[in-house]
C-alpha positions as CSV (number, residue, x, y, z in Angstrom):
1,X,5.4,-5.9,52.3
2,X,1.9,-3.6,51.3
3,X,0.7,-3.7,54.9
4,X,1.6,-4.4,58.2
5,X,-0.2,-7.5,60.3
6,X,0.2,-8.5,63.5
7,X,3.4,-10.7,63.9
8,X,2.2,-12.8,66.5
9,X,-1.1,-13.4,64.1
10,X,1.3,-14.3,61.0
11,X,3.0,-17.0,62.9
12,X,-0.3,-18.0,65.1
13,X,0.8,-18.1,68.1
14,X,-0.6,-16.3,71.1
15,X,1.1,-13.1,72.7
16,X,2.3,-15.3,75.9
17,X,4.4,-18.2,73.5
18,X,7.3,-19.2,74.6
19,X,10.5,-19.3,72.1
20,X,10.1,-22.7,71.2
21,X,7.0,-22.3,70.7
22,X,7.6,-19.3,68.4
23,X,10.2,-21.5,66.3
24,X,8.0,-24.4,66.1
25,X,5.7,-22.3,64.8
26,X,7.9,-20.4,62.2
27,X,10.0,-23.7,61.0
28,X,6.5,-25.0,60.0
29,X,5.3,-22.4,58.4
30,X,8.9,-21.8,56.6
31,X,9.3,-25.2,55.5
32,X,5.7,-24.6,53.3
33,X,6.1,-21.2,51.7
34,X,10.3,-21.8,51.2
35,X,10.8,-20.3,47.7
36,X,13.1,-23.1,47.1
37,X,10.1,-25.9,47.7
38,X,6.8,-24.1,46.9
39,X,6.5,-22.0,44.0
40,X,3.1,-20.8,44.0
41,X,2.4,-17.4,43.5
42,X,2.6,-15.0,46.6
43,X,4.8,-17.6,48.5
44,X,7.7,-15.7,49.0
45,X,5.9,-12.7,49.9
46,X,4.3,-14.9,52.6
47,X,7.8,-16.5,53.5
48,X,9.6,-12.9,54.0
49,X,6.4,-11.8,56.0
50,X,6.7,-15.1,58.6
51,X,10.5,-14.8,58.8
52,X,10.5,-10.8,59.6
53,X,7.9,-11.9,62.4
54,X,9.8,-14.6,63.8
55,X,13.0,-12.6,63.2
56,X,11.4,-10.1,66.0
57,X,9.4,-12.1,67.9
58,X,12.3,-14.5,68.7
59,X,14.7,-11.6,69.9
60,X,14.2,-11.2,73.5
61,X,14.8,-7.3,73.3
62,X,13.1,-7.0,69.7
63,X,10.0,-9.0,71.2
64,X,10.3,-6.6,74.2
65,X,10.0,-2.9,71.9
66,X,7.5,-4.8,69.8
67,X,5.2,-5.8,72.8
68,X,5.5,-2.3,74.5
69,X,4.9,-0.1,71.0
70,X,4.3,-2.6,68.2
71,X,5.3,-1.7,64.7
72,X,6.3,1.3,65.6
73,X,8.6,0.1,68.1
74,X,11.0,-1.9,65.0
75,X,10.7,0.3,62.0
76,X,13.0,3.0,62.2
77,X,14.7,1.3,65.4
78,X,15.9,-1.6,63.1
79,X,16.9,-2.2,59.2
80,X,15.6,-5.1,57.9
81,X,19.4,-6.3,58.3
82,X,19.1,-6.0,61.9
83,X,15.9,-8.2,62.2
84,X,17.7,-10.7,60.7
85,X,21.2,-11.0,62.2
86,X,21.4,-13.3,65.0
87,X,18.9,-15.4,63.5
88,X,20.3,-19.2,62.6
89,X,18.1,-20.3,59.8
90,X,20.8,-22.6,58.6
91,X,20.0,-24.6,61.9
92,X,16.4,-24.6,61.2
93,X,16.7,-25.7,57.8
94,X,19.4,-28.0,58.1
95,X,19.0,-31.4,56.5
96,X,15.7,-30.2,54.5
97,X,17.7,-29.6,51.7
98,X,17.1,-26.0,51.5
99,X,19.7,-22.9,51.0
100,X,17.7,-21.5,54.1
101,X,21.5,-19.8,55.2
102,X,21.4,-16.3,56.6
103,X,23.1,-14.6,53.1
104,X,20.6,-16.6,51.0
105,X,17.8,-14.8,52.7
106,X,19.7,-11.4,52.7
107,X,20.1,-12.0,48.9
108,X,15.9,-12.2,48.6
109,X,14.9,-9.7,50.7
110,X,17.6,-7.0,49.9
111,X,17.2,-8.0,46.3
112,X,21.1,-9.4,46.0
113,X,20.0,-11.1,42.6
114,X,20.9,-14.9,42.5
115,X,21.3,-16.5,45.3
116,X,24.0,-18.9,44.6
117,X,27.4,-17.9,43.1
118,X,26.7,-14.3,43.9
119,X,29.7,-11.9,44.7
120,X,29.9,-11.7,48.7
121,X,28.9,-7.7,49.7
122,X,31.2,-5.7,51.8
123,X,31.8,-6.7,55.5
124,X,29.9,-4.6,58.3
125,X,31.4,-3.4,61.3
126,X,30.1,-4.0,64.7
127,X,26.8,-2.3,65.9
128,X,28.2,-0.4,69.7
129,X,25.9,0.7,72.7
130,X,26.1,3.3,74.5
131,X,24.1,4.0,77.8
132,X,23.2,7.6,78.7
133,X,21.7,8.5,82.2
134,X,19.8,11.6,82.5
135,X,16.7,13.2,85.1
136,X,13.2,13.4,84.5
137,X,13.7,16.7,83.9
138,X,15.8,16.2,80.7
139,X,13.1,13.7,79.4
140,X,11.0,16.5,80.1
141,X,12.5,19.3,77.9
142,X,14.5,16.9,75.4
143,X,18.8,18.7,74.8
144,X,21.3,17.9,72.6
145,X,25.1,16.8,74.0
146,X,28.4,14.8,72.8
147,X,29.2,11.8,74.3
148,X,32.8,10.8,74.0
149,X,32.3,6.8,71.8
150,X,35.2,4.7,72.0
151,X,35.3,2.5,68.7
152,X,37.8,1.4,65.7
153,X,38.0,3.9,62.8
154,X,39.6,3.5,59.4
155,X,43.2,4.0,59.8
156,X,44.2,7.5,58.7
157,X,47.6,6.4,57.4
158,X,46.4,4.2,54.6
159,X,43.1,5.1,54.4
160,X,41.8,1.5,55.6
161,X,43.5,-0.4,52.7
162,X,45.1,-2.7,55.3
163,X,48.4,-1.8,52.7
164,X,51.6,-0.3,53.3
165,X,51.0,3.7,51.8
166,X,52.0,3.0,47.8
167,X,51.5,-1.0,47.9
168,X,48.3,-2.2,46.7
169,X,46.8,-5.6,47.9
170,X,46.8,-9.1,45.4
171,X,44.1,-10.6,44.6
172,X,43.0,-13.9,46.1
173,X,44.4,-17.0,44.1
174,X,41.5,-19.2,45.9
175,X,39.0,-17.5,45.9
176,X,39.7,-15.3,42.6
177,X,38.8,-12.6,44.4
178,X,35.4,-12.9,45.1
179,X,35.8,-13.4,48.5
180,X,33.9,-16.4,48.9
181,X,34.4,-20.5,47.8
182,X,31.2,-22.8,47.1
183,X,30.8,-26.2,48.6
184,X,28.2,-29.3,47.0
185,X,26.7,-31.9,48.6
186,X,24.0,-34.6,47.7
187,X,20.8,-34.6,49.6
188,X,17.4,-36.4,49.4
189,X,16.2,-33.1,47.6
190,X,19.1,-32.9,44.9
191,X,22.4,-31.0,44.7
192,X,22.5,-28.5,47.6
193,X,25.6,-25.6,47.1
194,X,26.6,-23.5,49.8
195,X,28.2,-20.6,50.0
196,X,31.2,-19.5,52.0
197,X,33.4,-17.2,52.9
198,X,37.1,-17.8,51.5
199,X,39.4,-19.5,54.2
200,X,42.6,-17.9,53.1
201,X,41.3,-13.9,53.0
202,X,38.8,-14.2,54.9
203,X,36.2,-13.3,52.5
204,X,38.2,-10.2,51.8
205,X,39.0,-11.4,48.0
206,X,42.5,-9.7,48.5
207,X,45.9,-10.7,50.7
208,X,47.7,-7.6,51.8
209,X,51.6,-8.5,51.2
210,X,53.1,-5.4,52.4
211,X,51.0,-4.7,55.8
212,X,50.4,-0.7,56.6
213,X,53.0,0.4,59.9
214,X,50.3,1.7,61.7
215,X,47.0,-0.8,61.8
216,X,49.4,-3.5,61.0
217,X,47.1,-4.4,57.5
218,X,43.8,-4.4,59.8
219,X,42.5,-1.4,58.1
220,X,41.3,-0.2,61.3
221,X,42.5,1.6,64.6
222,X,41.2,2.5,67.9
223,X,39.8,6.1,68.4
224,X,37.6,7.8,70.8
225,X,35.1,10.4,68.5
226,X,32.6,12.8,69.8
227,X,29.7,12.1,68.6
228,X,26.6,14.8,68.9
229,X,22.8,13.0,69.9
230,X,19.8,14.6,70.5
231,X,17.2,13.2,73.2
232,X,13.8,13.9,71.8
233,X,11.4,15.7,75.0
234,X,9.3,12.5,76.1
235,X,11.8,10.0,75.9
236,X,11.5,7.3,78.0
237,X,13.4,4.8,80.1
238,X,14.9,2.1,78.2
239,X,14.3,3.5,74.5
240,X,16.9,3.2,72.5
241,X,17.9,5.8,69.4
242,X,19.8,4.5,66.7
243,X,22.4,6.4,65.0
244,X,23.0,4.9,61.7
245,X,26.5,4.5,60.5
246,X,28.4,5.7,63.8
247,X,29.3,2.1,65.2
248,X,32.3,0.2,64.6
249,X,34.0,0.9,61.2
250,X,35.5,-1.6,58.7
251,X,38.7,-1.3,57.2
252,X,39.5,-2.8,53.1
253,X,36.2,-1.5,51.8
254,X,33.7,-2.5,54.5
255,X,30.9,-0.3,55.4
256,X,30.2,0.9,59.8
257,X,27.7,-0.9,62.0
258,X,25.2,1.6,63.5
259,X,25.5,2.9,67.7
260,X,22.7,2.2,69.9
261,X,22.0,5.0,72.6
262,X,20.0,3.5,74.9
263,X,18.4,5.9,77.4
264,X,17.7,5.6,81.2
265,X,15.7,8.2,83.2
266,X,16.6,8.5,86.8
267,X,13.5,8.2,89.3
268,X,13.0,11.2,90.8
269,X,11.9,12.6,94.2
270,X,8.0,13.6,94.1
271,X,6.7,12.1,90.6
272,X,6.2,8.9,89.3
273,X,5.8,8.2,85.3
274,X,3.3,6.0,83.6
275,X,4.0,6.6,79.8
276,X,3.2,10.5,79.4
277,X,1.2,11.2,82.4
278,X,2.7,11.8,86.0
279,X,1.7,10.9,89.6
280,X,2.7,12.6,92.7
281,X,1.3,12.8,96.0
282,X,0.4,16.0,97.9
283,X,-0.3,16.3,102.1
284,X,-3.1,18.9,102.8
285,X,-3.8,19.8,106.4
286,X,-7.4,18.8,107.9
287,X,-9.1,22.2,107.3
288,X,-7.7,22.2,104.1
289,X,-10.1,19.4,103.6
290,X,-12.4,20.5,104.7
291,X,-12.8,23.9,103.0
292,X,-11.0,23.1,100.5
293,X,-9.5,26.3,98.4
294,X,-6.3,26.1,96.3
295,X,-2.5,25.0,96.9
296,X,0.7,25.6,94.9
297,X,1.8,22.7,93.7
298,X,5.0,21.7,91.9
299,X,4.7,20.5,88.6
300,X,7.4,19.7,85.8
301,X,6.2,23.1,84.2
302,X,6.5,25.0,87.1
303,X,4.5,25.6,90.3
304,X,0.8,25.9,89.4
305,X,-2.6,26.4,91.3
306,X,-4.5,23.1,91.9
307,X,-8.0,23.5,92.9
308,X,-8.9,21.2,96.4
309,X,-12.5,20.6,96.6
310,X,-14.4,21.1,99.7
311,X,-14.6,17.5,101.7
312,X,-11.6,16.0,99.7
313,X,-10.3,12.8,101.5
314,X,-6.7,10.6,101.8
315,X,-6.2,8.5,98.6
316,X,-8.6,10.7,96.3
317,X,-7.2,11.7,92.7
318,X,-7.4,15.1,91.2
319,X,-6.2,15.7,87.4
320,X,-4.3,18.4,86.4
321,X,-4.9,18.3,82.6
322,X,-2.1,18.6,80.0
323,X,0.6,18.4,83.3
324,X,2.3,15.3,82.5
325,X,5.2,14.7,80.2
326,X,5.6,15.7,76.1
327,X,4.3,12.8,74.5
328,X,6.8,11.2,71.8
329,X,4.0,10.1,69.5
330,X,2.1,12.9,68.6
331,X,1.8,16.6,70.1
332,X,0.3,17.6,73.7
333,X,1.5,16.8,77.2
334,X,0.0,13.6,79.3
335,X,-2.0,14.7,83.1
336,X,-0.7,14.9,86.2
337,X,-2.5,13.1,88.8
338,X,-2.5,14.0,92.6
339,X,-3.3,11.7,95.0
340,X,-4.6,13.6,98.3
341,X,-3.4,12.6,101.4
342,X,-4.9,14.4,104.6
343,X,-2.5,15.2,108.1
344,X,-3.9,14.3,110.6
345,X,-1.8,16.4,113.6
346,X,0.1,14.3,116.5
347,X,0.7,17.4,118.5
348,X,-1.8,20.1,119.4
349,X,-1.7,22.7,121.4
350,X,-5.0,23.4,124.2
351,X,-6.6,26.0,122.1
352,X,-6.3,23.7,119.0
353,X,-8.2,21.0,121.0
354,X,-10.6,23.3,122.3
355,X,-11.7,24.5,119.0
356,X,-11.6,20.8,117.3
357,X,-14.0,20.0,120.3
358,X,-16.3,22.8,118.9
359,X,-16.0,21.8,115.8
360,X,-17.1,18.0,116.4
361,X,-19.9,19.5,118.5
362,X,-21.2,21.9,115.9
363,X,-20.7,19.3,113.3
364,X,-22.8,16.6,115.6
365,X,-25.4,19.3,115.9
């Protein structure tokens, strides 16, 4: 697509719809711009554009990164791939006499050529997560580590043939290899074929006959690997970085899912975070109020000078510009606000009273 609109504007629903709402919304607009129904010019440009949106929007954790950063939240978190998976479109087209399946769509918007008796492409592995827990500190000046990722590799004794090292696999006598068997059916609409994947290899297009010893003709084994991330500085609680290629791998020619590091920042002790700017609060004593002057102040920088007006009171804000935390979009730092709180003392000695009753009575004069 040329341009990027507004999901919640290409299906037309509001921001607050609920996910029935949001399917309504899509099935309607599907069934009138399905290439398979209307063929005007420009529909299936419109009917990729409505199902990307509702392929988003219908996610509960996509919806959730759109919301909080909109496009920029999905591209580059997500391949189109991902946007898609999880999505039934074979329920919401079922009985319209549509294609409408998951690899039909796949096939359009990946460009897989025609969409019926197409070879089937190689299976993916499994997408992994992996949460990481680090201070505000570390969000602060962004490091590099390796975190230790538990997850099926190809086997290293066959190479993740699935064969026994100098057997080679047959090929499919039902499926003739392609990995996948077609089923017709009559509906109001005409002859509808589907697509499937092969019942007797599994969509593999081969039958391993002599297994490999050591994955037992999986293809695949269990492995811990050290895998090196870098948090950017600014990161923020819940983001997730995705690490293309380092999930779950597939054995017999299949390609790896992609690992999710999802980040969480620890609260810490003195400041609280609202996207790149900080908040803390700082007690002053009453004459500190009063004359006001400057304090050292602890800031995620370092300790720095902030300037206390004369007559500050509890709850006002003061703005340390440029303070707050690296910002992930763009260069420059957010601000750290202070909120001033005054001490008022419980205990004082009789000179302290003495000169606190001068003080009122020079102030009354």
């Amino acid at each position: 697509m040329s341009s990027k609109k507004d999901y919640y504007e290409i299906l037309g629903v509001g921001r607050d719809a609920s996910k029935a709402e949001i399917k309504k919304a899509y099935r309607k607009l599907a069934l009138k711009y399905h290439p398979d129904k209307n063929k005007e010019k420009g529909a299936e440009d419109r009917f990729k554009e409505i199902s990307e949106a509702y392929g988003v929007l219908y996610d509960d954790e996509k919806r959730k990164r759109y919301d909080q950063f909109g496009h920029a939240g999905i591209d580059g978190q997500y391949s189109q791939e991902d946007i898609f998976r999880g999505v039934d479109f074979g329920e919401i087209f079922r009985g319209m006499g549509f294609g409408g399946g998951l690899d039909d769509l796949f096939s359009q918007f990946f460009g897989g050529g025609s969409r019926r008796g197409r070879s089937r492409g190689p299976a993916r592995g499994s997408d992994l997560r992996f949460d990481i827990e680090i201070s505000l500190k570390e969000a602060f000046e962004g490091f590099s580590k390796e975190i230790s990722v538990p997850r099926q590799e190809a086997c290293p004794v066959c190479g993740g043939s699935g064969a026994k090292k100098g057997s080679d696999p047959k090929q499919c006598a039902q499926c003739g290899g392609s990995g996948q068997v077609r089923m017709s059916r009559q509906t109001p609409f005409g002859m509808f074929t589907q697509v499937g994947e092969c019942p007797k290899c599994h969509g593999q297009g081969k039958i391993i006959t002599d297994p490999c010893s050591e994955c037992r003709g999986r293809g695949v084994v269990r492995k811990t690997r050290k895998i090196s991330i870098t948090i950017p500085k600014g990161v923020e609680d819940g983001m997730q970085l995705r690490l293309a290629g380092e999930g779950e791998q597939m054995g017999r020619g299949g390609v790896s899912g992609d690992l999710y590091v999802v980040v969480h920042v620890r609260p810490h002790s003195v400041f609280q975070r609202r996207g790149a700017d900080l908040y803390r609060l700082l007690e002053i004593s009453f004459p500190r109020a009063v004359l006001g002057g400057s304090v050292d102040i602890e800031t995620m920088k370092g300790h720095a000078d902030l300037k206390i007006p004369s007559g500050v009171e509890t709850g006002n804000i003061l703005k340390m510009k440029g303070m707050g935390m690296p910002k992930l979009r763009g260069s420059g730092f957010g601000d750290l606000f202070v909120e001033v709180k005054v001490k008022t003392p419980k205990k004082l000695s009789r000179k302290a009273k003495k000169l606190i009753r001068d003080l009122e009575e020079e102030i009354e004069d």
